[in-house]
KEGUKOL-527219 format. One line per 4 residues: their letters; for each residue x, y, z of N, C-alpha, C. Coordinates in nm, 2 decimals, m for minus. Example, Ala and Ser with C-alpha at 12.3 -4.5 7.8 and 13.67 -1.06 7.14 Angstrom:
2
as	1.32:m0.57:0.78:1.23:m0.45:0.78:1.32:m0.33:0.78 | 1.28:m0.22:0.71:1.37:m0.11:0.71:1.29:0.00:0.79
//
This chain:
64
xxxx	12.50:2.96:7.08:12.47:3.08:7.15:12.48:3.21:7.06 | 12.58:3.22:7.01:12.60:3.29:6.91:12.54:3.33:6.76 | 12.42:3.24:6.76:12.33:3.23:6.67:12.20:3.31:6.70 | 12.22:3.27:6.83:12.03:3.29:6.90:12.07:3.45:6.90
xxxx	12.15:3.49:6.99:12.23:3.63:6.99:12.24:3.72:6.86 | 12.27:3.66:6.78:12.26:3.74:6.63:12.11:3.74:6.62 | 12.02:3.66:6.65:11.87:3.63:6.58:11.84:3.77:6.66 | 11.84:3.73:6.81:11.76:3.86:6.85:11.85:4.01:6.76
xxxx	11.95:4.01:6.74:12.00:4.17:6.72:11.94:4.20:6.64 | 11.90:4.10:6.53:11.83:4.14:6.43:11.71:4.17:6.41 | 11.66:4.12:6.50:11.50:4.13:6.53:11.50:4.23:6.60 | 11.57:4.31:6.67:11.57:4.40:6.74:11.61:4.55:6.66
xxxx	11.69:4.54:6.56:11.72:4.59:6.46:11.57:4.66:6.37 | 11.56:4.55:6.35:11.40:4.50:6.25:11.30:4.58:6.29 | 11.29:4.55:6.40:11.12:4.61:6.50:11.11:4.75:6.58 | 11.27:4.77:6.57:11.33:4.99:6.55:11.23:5.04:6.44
xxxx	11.24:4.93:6.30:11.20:5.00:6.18:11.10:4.97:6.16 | 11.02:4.87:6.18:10.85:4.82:6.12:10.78:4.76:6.20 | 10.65:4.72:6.20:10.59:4.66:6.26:10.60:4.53:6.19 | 10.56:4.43:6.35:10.59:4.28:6.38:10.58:4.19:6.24
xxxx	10.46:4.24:6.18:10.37:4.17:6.04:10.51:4.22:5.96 | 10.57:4.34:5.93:10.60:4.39:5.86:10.75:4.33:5.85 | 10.77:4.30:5.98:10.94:4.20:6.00:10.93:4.10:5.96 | 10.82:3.99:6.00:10.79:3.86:5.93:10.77:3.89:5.80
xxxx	10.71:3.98:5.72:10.75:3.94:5.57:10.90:3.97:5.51 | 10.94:4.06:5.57:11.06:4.10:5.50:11.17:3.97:5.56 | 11.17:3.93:5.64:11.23:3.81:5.70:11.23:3.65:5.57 | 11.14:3.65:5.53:11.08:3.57:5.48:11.06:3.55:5.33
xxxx	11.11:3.68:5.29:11.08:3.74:5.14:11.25:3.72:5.12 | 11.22:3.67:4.96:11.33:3.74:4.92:11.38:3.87:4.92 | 11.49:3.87:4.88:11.55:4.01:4.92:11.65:4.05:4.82 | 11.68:4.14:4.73:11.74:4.19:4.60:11.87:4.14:4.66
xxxx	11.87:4.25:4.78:12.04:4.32:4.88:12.09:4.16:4.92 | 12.06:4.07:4.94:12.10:3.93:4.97:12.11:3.83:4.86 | 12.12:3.89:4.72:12.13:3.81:4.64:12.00:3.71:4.59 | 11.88:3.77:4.61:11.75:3.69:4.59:11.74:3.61:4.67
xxxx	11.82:3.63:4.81:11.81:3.48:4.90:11.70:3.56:5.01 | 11.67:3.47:5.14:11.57:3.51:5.20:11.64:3.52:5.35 | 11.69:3.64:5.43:11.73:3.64:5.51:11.71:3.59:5.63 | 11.58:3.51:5.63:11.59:3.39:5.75:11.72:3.30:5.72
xxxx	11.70:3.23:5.57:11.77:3.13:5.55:11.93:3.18:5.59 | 12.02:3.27:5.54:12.12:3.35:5.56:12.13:3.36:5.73 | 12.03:3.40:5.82:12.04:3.39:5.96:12.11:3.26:6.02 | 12.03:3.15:5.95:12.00:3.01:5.99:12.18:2.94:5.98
xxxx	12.22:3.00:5.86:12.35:2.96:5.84:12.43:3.08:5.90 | 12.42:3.12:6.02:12.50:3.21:6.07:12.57:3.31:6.01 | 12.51:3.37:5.87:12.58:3.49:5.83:12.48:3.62:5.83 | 12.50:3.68:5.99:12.43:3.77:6.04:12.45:3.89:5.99
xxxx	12.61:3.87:5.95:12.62:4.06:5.90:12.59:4.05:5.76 | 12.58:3.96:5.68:12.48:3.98:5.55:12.37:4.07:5.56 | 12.26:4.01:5.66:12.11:4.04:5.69:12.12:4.18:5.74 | 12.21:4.21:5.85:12.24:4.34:5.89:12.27:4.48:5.75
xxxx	12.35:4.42:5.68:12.40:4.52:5.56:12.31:4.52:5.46 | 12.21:4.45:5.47:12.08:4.46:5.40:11.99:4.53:5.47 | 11.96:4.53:5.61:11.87:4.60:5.71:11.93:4.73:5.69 | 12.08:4.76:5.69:12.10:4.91:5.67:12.07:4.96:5.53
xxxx	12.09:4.85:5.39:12.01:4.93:5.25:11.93:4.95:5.26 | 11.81:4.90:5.36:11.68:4.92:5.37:11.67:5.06:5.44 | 11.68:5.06:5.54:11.71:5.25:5.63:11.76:5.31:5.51 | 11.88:5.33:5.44:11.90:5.44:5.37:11.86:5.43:5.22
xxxx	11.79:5.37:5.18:11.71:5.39:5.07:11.75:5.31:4.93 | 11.88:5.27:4.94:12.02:5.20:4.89:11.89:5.06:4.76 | 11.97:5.12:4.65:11.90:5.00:4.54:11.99:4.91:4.51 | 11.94:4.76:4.51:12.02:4.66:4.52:12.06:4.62:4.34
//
């Protein structure tokens, strides 16, 4: 439960800041702020506040 729960925060997080298309790639893409990993995968193994602390370098401009 605690997975599904984090999924939507994030997605809820996500779609404050871009459009749908624009979630699914960044979802899906690697990502500098996560260590070149791809924050689905990071979701999937339940480390939500990774993806989150990456969703906030993304809002403030923050270079990884």
């Amino acid at each position: 439960r605690r997975k599904i729960e984090g999924v939507e925060f994030v997605l809820n997080r996500l779609l404050d800041l871009w459009e749908r298309d624009t979630v699914l790639k960044w979802l899906g893409g690697v990502n500098a702020h996560l260590g070149n990993r791809r924050p689905l995968d990071l979701i999937a193994h339940g480390r939500v506040a990774e993806v989150l602390e990456a969703i906030e370098a993304e809002e403030t401009g923050a270079y990884a």
